[in-house]
TORKE-563226 format. One record per atom (N, C-alpha, C): residue number from 1; residue in one letter; atom name; x, y, z. Coordinates in Angstrom, 2 decimals. Layout:
N
<r seq="NUM" type="a" atom="CA" east="X" north="Y" up="Z"/>
...
//
This chain:
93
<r seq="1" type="x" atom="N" east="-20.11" north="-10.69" up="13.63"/>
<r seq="1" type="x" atom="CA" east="-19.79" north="-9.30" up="13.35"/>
<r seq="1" type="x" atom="C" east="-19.75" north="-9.08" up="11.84"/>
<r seq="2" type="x" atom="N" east="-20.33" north="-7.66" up="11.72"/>
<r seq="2" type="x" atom="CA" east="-20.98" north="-7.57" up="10.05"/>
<r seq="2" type="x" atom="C" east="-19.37" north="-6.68" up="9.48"/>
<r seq="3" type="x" atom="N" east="-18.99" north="-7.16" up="8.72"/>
<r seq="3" type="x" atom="CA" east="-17.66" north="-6.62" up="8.22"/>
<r seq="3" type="x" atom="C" east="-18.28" north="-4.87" up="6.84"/>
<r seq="4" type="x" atom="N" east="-17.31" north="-4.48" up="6.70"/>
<r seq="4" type="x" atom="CA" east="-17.72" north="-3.18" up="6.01"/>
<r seq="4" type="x" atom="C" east="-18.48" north="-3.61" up="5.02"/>
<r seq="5" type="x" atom="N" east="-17.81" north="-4.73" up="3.87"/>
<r seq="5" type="x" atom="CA" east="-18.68" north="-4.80" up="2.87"/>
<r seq="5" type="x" atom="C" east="-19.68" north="-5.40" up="2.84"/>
<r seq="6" type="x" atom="N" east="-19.96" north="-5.95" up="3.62"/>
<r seq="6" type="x" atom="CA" east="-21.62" north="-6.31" up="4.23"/>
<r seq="6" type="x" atom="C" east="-22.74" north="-5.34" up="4.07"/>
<r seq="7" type="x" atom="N" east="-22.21" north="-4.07" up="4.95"/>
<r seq="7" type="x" atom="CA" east="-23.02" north="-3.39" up="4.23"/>
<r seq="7" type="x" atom="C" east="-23.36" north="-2.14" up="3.37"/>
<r seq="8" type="x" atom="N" east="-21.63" north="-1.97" up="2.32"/>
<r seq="8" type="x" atom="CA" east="-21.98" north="-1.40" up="1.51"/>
<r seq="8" type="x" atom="C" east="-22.59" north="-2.52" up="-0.05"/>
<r seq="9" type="x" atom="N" east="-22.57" north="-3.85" up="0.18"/>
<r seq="9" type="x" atom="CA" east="-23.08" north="-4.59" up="-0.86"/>
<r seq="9" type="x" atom="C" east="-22.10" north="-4.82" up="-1.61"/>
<r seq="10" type="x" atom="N" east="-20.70" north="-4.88" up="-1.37"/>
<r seq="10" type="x" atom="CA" east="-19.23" north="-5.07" up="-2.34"/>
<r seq="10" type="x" atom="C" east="-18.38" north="-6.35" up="-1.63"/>
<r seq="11" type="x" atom="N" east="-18.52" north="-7.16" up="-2.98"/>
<r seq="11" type="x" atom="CA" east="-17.56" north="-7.93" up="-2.53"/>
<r seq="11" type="x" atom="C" east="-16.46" north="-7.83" up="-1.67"/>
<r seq="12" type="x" atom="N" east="-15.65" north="-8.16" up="-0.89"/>
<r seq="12" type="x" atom="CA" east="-14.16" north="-7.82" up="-0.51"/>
<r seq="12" type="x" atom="C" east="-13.40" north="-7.24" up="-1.60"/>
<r seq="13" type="x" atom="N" east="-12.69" north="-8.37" up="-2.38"/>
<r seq="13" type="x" atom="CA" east="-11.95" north="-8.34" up="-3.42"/>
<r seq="13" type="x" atom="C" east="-12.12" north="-6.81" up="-4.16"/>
<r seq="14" type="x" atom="N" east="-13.73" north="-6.65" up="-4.05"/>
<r seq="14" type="x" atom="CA" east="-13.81" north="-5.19" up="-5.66"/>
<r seq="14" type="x" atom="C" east="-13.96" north="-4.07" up="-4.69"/>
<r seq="15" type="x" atom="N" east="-14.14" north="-4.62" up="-3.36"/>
<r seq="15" type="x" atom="CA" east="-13.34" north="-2.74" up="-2.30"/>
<r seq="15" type="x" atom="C" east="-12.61" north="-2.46" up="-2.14"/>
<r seq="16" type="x" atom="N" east="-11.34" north="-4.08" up="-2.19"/>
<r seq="16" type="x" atom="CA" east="-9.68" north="-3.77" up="-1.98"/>
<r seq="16" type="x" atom="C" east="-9.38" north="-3.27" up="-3.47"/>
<r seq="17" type="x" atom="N" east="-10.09" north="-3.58" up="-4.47"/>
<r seq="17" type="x" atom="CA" east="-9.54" north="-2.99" up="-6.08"/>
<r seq="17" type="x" atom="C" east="-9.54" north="-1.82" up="-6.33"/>
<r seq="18" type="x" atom="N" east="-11.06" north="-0.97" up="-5.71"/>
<r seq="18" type="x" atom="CA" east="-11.57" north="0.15" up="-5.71"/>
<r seq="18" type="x" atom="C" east="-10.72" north="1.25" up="-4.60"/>
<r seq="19" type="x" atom="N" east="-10.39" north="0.42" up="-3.72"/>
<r seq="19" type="x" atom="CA" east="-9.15" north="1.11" up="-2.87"/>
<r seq="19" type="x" atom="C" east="-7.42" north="1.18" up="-3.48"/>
<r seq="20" type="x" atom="N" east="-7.17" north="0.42" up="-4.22"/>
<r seq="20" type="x" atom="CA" east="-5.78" north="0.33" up="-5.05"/>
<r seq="20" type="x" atom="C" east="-6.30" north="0.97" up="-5.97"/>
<r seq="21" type="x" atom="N" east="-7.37" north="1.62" up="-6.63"/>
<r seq="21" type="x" atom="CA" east="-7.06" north="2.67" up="-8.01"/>
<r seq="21" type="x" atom="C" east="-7.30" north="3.90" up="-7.14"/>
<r seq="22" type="x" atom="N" east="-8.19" north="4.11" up="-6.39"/>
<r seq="22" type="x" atom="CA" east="-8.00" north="5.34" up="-5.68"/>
<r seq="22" type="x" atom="C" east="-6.73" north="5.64" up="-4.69"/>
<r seq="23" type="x" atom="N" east="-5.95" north="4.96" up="-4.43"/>
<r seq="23" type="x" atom="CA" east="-4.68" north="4.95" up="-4.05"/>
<r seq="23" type="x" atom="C" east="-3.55" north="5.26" up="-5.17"/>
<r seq="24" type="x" atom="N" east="-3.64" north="4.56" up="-6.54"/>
<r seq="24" type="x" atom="CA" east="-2.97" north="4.85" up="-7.51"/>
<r seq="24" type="x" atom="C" east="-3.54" north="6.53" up="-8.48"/>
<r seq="25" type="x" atom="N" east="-4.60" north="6.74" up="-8.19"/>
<r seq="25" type="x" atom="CA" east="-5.18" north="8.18" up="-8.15"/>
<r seq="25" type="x" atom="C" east="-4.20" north="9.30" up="-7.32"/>
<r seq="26" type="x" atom="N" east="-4.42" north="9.14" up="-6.45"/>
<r seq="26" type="x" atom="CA" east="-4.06" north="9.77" up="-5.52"/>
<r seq="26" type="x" atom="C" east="-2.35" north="10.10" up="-5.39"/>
<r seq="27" type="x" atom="N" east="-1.88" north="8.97" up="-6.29"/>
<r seq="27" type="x" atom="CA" east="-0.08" north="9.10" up="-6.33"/>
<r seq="27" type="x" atom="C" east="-0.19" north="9.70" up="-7.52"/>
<r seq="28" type="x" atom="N" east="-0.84" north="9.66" up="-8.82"/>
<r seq="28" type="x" atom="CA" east="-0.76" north="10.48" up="-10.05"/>
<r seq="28" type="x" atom="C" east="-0.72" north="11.83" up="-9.94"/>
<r seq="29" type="x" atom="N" east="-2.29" north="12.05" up="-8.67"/>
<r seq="29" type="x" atom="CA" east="-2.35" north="13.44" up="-8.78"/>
<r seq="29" type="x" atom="C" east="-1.39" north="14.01" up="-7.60"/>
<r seq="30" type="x" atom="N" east="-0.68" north="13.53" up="-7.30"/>
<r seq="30" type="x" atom="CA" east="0.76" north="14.05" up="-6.06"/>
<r seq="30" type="x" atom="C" east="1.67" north="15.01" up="-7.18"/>
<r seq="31" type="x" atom="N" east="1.87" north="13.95" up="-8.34"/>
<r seq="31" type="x" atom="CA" east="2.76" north="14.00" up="-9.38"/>
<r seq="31" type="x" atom="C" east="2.45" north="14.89" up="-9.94"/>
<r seq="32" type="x" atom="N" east="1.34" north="15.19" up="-10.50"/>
<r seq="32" type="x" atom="CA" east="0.74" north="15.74" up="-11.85"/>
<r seq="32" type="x" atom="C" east="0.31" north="17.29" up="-11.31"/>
<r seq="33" type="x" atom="N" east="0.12" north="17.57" up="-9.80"/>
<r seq="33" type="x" atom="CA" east="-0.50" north="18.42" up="-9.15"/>
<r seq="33" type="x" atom="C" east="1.13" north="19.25" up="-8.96"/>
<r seq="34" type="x" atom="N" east="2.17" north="18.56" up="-8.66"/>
<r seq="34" type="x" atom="CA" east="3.68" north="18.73" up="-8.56"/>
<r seq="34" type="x" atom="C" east="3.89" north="19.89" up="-7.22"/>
<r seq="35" type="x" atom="N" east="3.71" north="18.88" up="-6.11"/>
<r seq="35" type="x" atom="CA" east="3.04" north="18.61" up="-4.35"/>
<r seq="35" type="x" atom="C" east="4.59" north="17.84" up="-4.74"/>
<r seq="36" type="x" atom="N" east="5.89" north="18.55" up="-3.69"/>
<r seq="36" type="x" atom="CA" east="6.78" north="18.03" up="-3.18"/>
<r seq="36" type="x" atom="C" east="7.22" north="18.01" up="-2.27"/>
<r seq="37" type="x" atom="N" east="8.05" north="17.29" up="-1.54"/>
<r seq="37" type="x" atom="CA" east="8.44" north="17.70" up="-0.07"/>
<r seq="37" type="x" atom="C" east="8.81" north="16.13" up="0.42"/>
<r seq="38" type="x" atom="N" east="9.55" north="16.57" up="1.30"/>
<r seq="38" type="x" atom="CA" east="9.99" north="14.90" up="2.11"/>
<r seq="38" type="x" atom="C" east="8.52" north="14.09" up="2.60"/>
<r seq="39" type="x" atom="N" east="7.35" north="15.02" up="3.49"/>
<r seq="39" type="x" atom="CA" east="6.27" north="14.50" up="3.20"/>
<r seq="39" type="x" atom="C" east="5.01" north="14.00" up="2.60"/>
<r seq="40" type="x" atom="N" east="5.40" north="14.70" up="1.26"/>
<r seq="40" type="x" atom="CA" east="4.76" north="13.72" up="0.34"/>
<r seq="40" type="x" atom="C" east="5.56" north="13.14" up="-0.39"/>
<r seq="41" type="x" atom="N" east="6.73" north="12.84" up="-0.61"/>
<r seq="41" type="x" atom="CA" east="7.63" north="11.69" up="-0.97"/>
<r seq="41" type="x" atom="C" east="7.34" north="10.29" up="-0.24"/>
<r seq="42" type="x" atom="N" east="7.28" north="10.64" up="1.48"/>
<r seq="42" type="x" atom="CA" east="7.09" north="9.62" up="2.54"/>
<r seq="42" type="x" atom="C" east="5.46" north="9.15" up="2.00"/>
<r seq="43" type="x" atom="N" east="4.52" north="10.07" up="1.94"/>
<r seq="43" type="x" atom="CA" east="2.80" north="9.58" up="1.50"/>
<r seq="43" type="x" atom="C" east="3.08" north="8.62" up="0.27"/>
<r seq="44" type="x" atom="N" east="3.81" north="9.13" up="-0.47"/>
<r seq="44" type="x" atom="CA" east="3.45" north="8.19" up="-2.35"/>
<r seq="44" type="x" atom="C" east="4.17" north="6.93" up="-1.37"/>
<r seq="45" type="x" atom="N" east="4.85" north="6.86" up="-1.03"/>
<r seq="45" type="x" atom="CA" east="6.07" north="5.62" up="-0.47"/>
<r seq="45" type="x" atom="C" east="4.94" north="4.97" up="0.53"/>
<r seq="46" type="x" atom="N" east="4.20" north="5.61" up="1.66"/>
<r seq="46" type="x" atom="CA" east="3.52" north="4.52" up="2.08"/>
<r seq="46" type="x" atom="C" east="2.47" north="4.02" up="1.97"/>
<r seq="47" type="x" atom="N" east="1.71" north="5.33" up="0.50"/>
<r seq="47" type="x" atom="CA" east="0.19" north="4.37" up="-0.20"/>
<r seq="47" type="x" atom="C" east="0.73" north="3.08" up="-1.30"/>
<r seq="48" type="x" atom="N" east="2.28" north="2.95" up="-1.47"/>
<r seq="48" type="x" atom="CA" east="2.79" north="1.98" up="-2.49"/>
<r seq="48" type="x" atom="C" east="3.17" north="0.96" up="-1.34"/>
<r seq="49" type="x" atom="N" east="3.14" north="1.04" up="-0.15"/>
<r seq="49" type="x" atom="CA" east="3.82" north="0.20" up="0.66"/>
<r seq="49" type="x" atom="C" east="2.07" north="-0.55" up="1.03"/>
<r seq="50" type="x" atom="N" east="1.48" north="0.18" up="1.44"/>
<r seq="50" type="x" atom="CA" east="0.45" north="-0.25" up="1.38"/>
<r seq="50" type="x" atom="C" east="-0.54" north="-1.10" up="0.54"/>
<r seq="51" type="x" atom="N" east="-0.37" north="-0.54" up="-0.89"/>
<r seq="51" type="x" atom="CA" east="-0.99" north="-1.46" up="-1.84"/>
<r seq="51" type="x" atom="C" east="-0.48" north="-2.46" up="-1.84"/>
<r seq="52" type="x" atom="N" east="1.08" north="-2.69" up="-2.28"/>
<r seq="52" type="x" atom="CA" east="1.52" north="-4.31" up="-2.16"/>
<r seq="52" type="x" atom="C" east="1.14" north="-4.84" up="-0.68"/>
<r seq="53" type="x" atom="N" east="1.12" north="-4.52" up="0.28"/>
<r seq="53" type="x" atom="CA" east="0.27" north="-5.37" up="1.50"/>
<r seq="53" type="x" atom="C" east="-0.77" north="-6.05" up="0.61"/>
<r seq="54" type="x" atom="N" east="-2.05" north="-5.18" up="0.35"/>
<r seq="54" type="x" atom="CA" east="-3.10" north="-5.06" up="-0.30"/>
<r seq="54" type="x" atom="C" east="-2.87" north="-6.58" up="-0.94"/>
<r seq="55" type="x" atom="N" east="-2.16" north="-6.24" up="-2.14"/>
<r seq="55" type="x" atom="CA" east="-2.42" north="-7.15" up="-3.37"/>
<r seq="55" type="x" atom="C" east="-1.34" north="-8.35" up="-3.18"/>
<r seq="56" type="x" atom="N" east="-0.70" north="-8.46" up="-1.99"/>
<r seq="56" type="x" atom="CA" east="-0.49" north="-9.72" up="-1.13"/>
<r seq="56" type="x" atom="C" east="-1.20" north="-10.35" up="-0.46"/>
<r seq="57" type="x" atom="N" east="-2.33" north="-9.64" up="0.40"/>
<r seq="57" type="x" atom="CA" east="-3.11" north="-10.33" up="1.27"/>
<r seq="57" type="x" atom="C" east="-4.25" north="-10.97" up="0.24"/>
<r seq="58" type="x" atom="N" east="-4.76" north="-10.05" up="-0.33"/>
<r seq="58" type="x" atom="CA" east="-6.13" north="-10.53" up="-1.27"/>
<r seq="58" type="x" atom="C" east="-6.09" north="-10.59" up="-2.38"/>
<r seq="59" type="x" atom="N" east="-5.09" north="-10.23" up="-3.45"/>
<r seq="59" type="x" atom="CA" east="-5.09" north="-11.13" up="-4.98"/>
<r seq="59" type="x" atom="C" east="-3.89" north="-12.32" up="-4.91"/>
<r seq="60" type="x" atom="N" east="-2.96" north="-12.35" up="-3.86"/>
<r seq="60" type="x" atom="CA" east="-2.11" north="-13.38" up="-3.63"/>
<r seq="60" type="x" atom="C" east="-2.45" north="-13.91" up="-3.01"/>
<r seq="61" type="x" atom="N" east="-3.85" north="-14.20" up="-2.20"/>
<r seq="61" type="x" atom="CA" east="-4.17" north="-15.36" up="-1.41"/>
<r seq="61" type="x" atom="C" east="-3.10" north="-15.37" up="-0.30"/>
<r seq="62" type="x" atom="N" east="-2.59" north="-14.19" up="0.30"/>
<r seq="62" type="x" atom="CA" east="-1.80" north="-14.55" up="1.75"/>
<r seq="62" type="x" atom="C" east="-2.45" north="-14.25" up="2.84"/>
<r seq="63" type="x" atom="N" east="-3.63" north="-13.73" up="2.64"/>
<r seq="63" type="x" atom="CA" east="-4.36" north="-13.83" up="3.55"/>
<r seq="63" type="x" atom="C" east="-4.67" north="-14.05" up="5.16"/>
<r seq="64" type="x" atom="N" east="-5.05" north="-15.49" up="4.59"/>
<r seq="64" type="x" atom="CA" east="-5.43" north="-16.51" up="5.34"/>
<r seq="64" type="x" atom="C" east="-4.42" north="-17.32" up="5.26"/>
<r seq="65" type="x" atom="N" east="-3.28" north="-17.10" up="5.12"/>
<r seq="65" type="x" atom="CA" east="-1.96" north="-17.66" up="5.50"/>
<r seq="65" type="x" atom="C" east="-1.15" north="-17.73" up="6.56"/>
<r seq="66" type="x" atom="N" east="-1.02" north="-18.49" up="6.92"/>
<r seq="66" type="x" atom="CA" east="-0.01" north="-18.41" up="8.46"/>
<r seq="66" type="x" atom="C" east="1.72" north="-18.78" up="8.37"/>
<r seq="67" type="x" atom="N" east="1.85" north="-18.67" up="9.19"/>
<r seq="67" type="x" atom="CA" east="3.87" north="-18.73" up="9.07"/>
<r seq="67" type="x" atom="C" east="4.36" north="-18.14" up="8.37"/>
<r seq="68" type="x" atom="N" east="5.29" north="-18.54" up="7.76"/>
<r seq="68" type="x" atom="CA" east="6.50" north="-18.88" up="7.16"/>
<r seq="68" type="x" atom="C" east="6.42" north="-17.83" up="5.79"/>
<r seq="69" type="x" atom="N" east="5.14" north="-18.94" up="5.30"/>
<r seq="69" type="x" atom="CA" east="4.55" north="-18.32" up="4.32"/>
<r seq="69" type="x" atom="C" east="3.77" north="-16.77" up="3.92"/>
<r seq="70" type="x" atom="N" east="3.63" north="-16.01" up="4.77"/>
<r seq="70" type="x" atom="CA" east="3.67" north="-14.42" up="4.33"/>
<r seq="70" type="x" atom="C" east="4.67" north="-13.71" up="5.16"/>
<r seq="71" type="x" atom="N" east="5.84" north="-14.16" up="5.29"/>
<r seq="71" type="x" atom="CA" east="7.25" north="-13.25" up="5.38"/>
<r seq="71" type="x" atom="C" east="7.87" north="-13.06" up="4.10"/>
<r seq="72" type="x" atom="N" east="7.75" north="-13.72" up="3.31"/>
<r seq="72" type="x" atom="CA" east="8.86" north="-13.10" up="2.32"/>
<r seq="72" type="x" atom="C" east="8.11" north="-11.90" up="1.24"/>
<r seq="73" type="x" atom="N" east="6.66" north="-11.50" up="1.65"/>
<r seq="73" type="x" atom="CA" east="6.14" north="-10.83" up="0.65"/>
<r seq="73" type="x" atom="C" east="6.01" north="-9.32" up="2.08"/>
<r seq="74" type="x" atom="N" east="6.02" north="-9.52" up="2.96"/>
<r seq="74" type="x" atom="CA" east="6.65" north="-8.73" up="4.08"/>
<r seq="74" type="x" atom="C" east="7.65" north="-8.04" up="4.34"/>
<r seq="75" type="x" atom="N" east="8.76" north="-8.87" up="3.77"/>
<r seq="75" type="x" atom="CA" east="10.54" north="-8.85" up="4.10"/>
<r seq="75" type="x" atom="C" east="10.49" north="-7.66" up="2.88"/>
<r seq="76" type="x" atom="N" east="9.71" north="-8.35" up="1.79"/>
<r seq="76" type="x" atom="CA" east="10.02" north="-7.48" up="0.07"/>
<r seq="76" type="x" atom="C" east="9.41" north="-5.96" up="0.39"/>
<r seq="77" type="x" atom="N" east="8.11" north="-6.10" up="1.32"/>
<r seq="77" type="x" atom="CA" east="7.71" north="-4.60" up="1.41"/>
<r seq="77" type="x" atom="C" east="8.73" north="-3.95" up="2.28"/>
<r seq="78" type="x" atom="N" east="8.90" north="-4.38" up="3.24"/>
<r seq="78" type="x" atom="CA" east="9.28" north="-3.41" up="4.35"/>
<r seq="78" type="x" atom="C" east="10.97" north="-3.34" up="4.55"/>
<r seq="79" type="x" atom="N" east="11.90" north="-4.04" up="3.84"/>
<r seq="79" type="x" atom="CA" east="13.39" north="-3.81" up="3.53"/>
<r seq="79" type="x" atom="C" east="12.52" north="-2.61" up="2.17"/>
<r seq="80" type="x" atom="N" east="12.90" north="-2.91" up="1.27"/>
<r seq="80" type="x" atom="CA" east="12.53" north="-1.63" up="0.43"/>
<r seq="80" type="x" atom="C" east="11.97" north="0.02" up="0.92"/>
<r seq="81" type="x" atom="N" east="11.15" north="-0.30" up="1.56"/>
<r seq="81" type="x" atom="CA" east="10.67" north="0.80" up="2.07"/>
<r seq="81" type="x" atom="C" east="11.04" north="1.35" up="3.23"/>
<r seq="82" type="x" atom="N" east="12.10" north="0.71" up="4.15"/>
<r seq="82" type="x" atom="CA" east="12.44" north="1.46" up="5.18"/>
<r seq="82" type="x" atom="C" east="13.54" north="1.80" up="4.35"/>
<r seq="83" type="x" atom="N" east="14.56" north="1.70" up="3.29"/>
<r seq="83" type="x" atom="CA" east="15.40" north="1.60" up="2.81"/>
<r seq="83" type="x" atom="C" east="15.08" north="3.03" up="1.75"/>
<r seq="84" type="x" atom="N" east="14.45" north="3.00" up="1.43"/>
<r seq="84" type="x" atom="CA" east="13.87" north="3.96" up="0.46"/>
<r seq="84" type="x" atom="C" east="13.22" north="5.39" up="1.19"/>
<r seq="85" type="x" atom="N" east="12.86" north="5.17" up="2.15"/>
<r seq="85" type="x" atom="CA" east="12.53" north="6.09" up="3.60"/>
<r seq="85" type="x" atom="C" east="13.70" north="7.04" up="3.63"/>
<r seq="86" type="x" atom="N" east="14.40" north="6.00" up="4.15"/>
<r seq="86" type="x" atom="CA" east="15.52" north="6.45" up="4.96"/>
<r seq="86" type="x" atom="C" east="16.22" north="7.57" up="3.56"/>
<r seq="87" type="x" atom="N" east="16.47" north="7.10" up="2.64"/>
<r seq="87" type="x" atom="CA" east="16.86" north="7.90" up="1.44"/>
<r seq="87" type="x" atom="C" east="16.51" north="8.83" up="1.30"/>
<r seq="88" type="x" atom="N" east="15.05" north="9.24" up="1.23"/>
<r seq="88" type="x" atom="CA" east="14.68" north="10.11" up="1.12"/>
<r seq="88" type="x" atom="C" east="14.67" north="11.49" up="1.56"/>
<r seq="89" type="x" atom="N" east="14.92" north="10.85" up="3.44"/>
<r seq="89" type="x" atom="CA" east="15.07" north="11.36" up="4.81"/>
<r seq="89" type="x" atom="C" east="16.07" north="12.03" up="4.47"/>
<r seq="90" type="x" atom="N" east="17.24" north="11.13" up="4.41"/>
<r seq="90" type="x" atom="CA" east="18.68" north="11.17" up="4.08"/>
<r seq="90" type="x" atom="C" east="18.71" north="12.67" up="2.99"/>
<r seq="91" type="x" atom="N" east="18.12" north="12.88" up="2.13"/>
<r seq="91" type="x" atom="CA" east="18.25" north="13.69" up="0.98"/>
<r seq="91" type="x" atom="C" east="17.72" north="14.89" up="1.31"/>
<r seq="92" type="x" atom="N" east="16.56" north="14.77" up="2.39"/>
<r seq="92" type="x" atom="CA" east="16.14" north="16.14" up="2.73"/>
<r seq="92" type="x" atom="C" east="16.78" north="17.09" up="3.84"/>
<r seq="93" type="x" atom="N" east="17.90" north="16.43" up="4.00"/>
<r seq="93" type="x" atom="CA" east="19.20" north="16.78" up="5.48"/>
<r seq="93" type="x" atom="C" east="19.60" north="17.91" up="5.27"/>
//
């Protein structure tokens, strides 16, 4: 099975890069555009929850990791961010 970058001709690595600046795009212009609301508070929160996945799985080599070894870069995303959620939630009451 032919994976995406097969056949747009891009490495893995420089589609997950090209996807983390257009993700970090996309939170500037949230900001800069000054787009507020509990649901785009929740969007910037889960394209940042998302990138660190990102730049855990494929510039940290967790990949292709099994066990033990990609929970604590897991534990770091997802305590923070349900935590930071909930705050937010919390604030828009």
């Amino acid at each position: 099975m032919k994976r995406l970058s097969d056949f747009i001709g891009i490495r893995p690595c420089t589609l997950i890069y090209l996807l983390l600046i257009s993700f970090s795009l996309a939170t500037f212009l949230v900001g800069k555009l000054g787009f507020s609301g509990l649901g785009m508070s929740l969007l910037v929160l889960l394209l940042a929850l998302i990138k660190g996945h990102l730049v855990g799985s494929y510039f940290m080599g967790l990949g292709g990791v099994r066990g033990v070894w990609r929970w604590p870069v897991f534990i770091w995303l997802f305590i923070p961010g349900i935590l930071i959620g909930m705050a937010f939630y919390l604030s828009y009451q």
